[in-house]
N, C-alpha and C positions, 0 to 999 in steps of 0.2 A: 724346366729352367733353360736359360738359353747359354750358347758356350759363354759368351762372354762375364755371363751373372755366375755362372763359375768357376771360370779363373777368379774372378772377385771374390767370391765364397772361398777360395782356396787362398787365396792371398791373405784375408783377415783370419781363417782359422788358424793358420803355419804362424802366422803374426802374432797371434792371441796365445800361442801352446809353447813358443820358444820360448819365454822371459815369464820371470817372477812375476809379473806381475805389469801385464800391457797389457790396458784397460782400453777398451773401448766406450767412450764415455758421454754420459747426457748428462750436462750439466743441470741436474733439477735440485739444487740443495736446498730449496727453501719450500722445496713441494708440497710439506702437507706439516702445517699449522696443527696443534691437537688444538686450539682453544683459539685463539686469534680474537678475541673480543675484547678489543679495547675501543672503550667509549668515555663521555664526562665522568660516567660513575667509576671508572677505572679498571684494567685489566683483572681479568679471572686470575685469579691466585694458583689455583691448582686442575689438575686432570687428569685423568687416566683413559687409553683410550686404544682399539685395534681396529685394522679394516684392510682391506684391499688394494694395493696399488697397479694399477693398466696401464704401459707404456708402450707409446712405439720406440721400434729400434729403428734406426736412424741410416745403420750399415746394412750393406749392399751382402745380404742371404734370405735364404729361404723365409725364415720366420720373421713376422712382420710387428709381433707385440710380444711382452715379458709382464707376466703378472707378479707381484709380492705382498706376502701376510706380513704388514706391520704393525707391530704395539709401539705404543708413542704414551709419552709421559709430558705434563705440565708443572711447573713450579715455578712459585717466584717471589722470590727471596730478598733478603736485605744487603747482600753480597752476591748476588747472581740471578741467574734463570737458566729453565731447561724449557724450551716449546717446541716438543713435536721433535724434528731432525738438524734443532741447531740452539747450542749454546754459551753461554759467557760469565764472565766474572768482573763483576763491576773493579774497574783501576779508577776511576772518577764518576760521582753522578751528581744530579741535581735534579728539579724537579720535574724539568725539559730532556737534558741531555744526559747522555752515557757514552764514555771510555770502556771500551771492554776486551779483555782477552778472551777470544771468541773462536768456536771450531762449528763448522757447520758440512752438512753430511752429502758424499756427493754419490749421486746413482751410479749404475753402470749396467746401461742395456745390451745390454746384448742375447743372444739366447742360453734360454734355462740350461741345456746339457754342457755349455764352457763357463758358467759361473762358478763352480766349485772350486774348479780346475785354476781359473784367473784369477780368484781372489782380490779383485778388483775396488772392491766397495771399500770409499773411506770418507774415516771426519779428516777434514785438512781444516790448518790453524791459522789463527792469523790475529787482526785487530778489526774493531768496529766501532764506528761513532753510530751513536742512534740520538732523534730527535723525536719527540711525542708532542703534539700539542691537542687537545681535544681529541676529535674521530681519526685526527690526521696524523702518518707515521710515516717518518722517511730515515735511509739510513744509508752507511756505505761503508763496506770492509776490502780492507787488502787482507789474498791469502795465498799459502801453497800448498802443495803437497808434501811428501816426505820427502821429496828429492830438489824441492826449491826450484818447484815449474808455478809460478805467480800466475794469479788473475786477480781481478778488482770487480766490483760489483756495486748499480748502484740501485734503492728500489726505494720506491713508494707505495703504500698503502691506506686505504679511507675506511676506519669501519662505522658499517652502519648496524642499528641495531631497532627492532620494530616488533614489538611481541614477544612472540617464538622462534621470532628468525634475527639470524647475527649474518650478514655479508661482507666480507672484505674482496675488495678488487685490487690487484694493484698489477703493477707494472714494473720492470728490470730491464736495465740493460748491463750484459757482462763484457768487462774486455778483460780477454785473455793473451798471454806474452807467446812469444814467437814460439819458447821450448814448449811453452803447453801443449799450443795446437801442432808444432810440427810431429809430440808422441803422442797423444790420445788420439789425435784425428787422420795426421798423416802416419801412424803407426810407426814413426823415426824411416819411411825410407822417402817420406816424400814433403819437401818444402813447402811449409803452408803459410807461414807467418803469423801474425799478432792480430788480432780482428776484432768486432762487435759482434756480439749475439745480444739477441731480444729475447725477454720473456714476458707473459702478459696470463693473467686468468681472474678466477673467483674462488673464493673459500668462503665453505657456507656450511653453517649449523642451524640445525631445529630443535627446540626442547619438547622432547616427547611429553614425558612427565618426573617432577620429582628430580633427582640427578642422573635422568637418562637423557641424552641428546642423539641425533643420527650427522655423520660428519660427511659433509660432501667435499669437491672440488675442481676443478675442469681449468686445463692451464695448456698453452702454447709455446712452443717455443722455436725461433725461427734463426737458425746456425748461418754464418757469413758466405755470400757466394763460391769464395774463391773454394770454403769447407767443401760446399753441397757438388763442386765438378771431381772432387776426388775419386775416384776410382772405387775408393772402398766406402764412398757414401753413395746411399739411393735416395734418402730422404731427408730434403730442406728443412720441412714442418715435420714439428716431432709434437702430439697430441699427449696431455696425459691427464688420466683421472682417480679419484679418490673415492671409496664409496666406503663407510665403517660406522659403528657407536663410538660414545663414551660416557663416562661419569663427571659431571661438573657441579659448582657450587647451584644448588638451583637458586635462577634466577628471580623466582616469586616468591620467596621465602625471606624476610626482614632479619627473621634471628634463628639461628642452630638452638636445636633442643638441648637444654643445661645439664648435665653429667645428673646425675642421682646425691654426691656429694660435691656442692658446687664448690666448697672451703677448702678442698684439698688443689694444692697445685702440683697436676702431674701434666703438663705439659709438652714435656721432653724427655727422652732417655736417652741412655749410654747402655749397649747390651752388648755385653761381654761372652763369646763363646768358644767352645772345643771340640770339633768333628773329627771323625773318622770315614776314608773312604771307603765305599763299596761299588762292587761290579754290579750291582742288582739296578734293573730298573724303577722307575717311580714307583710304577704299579705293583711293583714287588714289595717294595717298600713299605709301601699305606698299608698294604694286606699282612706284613707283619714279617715276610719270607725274604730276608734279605742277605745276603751272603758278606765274607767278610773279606777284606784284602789281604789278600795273604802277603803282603809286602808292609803292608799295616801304614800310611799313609796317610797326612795327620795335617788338621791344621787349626788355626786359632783365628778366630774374627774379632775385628769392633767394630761396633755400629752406635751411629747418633740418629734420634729422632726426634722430630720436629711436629707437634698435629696439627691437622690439617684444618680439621673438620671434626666435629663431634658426634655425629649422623651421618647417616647414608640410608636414603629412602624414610627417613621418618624413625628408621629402627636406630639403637644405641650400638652404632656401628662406628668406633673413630679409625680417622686414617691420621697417618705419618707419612713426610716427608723422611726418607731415610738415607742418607749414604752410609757406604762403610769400607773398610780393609778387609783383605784378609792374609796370613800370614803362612803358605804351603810348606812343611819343613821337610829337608834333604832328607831320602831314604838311599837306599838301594838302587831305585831305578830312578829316579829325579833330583834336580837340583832344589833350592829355594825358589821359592815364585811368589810374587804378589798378583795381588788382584783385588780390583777397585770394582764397587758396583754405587748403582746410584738405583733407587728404588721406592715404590710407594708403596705401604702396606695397610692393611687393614684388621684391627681386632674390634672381636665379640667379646663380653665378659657376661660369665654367665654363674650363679651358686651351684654349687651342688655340695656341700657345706662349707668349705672355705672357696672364697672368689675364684673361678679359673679364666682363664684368657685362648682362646682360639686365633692365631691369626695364618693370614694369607698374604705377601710381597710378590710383587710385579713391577721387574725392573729390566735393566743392564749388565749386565758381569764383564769386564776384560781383565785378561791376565796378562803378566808382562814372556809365559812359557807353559808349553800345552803342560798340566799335568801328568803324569803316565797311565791314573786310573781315565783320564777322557780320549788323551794320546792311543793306546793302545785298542779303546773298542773301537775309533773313526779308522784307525790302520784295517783293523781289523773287516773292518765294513768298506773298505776302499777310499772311504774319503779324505781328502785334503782338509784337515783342520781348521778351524775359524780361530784367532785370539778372542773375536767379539762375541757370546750369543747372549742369549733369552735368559734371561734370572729370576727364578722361584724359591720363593721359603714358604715355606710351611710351618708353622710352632701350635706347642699347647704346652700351658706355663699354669703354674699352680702360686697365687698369693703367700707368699712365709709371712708375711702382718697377720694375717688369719690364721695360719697353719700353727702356726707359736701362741700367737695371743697378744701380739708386740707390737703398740704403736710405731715404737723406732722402726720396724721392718714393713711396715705398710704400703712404701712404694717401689717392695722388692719383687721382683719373681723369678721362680727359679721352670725351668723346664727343659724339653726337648724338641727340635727343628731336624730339619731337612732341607739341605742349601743344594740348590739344583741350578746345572748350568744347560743349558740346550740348546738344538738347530730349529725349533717349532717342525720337524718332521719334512725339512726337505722345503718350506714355502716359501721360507725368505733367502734372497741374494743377499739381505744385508748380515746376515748370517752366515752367508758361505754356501748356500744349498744344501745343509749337513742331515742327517737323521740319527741323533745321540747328542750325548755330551757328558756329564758328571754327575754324581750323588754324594755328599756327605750329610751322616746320622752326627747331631750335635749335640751336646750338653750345653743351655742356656743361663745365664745370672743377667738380667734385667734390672734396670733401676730406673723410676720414672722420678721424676722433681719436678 
């Protein structure tokens, strides 16, 4: 490296290590779509989906790209949507148009070893008008950050759709206010002003077979001159790509395969539960050796589910749309804490003499304060904390209609889960860069209607 490229390396690191949270930032919040197919026949309902995100970094160090594992989630609801890394809640719609209170997720390149440390990655909130009409989609949101640094944004989109192939192209342009760019970009010591940045790509899906697809992406993005002469910027063009699977509704399928009893309405549930924490890993967990907190650290969930789907892959597999609460109560070593996840799950039901139910969730978790059984093993491993990571349940629930003999109880179930919160092992920034997180063993009460 040359001296100059490290006083600059020196400048953005000391920049980046002094403050809460000074982000060095790309603004890519709309970067990867899980599902983005909307056509005459109308947008995919739902999706689940994980892959790889490749970024260049934009500032003036050594390392010139930041890779990230992201799982991304689809829904879309009669009061909202979730697509990929940005969502809302309809305040107005119609058949065209939507009003929404809208948060959409913004990157932050920089290199892998100060991401944990920066803490940088966030949903910022704001408002959104969106417009549909046929293949064609245009929209434009004001938003900020947590500290009321505003940008606006405005974008259009065409999808088209041929076979086995879904393309969407579109095109952005953002304008950001003076405090934005002068701390993300000018790091607050250097005057940048209020600008235009361009963004432009493709989002593109293949249907393998069945409800498997492979999700691509490829997307540009080209920051304001006065940005690209800063000191702490090297690079104008900032390239990025997306390469992953998912699961979606398949496309060549007229009709989902009918439940077994098609007269019963279980559509929805309300699942009421009661965990306990423990220090033990997952894997200690599944295999039965799990230890207990000796602080004894407790909490109570609720969850609503919505189904999605009644198959997956031809088998009697349904999925749910899930959110839920959950309620951490004060011990010894912690306060009360909430925590909201949002989530899509999937159960098998299978006899082995009254009904059992198996399922698996893949979602979101945040909390509004680390717990002390998650707080304690990242201290303990050196990491800086995420509020945000990776959400897993695990259950297996046993029918009481059958277990009794009782019609009345036939769309109850009762069983046992495993709420898991996680870093995915260190791969995502949107995570924190973390390796851990939390475990509670639960008591479940289920009720489907």
């Amino acid at each position: 490296m040359t001296t100059c490229s490290i006083s600059r390396l020196t400048l953005l690191f000391s920049s980046l290590l002094s403050a809460v949270s000074c982000e060095a930032v790309s603004e890519q919040a709309d970067a990867l779509q899980v599902s983005a197919h909307q056509s005459e026949s109308g947008d995919t309902p739902w999706g689940i989906a994980i892959g790889v995100r490749r970024s260049d970094i934009p500032y003036a160090v050594e390392d010139d790209e930041v890779f990230d594992v992201l799982p991304l989630l689809k829904y879309q609801g009669e009061y909202g949507y979730i697509n990929g890394m940005e969502a809302g809640v309809h305040l107005w719609q119609n058949d065209q148009h939507q009003v929404n209170a809208y948060t959409r997720f913004r990157f932050v390149d920089i290199p892998k070893e100060l991401q944990n440390e920066a803490q940088a990655e966030s949903f910022d909130l704001g408002l959104q008008y969106k417009f549909a009409h046929g293949p064609w989609e245009a929209d434009i949101a004001l938003l900020s950050d947590s500290y009321k640094r505003a940008y606006m944004y405005s974008r259009t989109k065409f999808h088209w759709h041929s076979g086995d192939w879904d393309l969407i192209p579109y095109a952005e342009f953002q304008w950001k206010s003076d405090q934005f760019n002068d701390y993300y970009y000018g790091l607050d010591r250097y005057e940048v002003g209020s600008g235009l940045q361009f963004n432009a790509g493709v989002t593109a899906r293949y249907h393998v077979a069945s409800n498997l697809y492979l999700l691509g992406r490829f997307g540009v993005g080209r920051l304001e001159d006065k940005i690209s002469q800063l000191p702490t910027i090297e690079n104008q063009y900032q390239y990025e790509t997306f390469l992953g699977f998912g699961f979606f509704p398949d496309n060549k399928q007229e009709k989902s395969v009918s439940r077994a009893d098609s007269s019963r309405d279980d559509s929805e549930f309300f699942r009421l539960s009661h965990g306990w924490a423990t220090p033990s890993n997952l894997s200690y967990i599944l295999t039965g050796d799990a230890e207990k907190d000796p602080y004894n650290n407790q909490m109570t969930s609720l969850f609503y589910g919505t189904r999605l789907s009644e198959t997956l892959f031809g088998l009697p597999i349904e999925l749910y749309f899930t959110p839920g609460v959950a309620w951490h109560y004060d011990s010894e070593v912690q306060g009360e804490i909430v925590e909201g996840v949002v989530a899509i799950k999937a159960f098998y039901t299978f006899e082995l003499g009254p009904r059992w139910r198996f399922g698996v969730a893949e979602g979101l978790s945040y909390v509004t304060n680390l717990t002390y059984i998650e707080k304690s093993e990242l201290d303990e491993k050196g990491y800086k904390p995420s509020k945000l990571l990776n959400y897993l349940d695990f259950s297996l629930e046993v029918n009481l209609g059958d277990l009794f003999n009782s019609n009345t109880m036939h769309g109850i179930w009762l069983g046992y889960s495993i709420h898991h919160r996680s870093g995915i092992f260190e791969t995502s920034s949107t995570f924190g860069r973390i390796k851990g997180g939390s475990n509670y063993q639960a008591v479940t009460l289920q009720w489907n209607f």
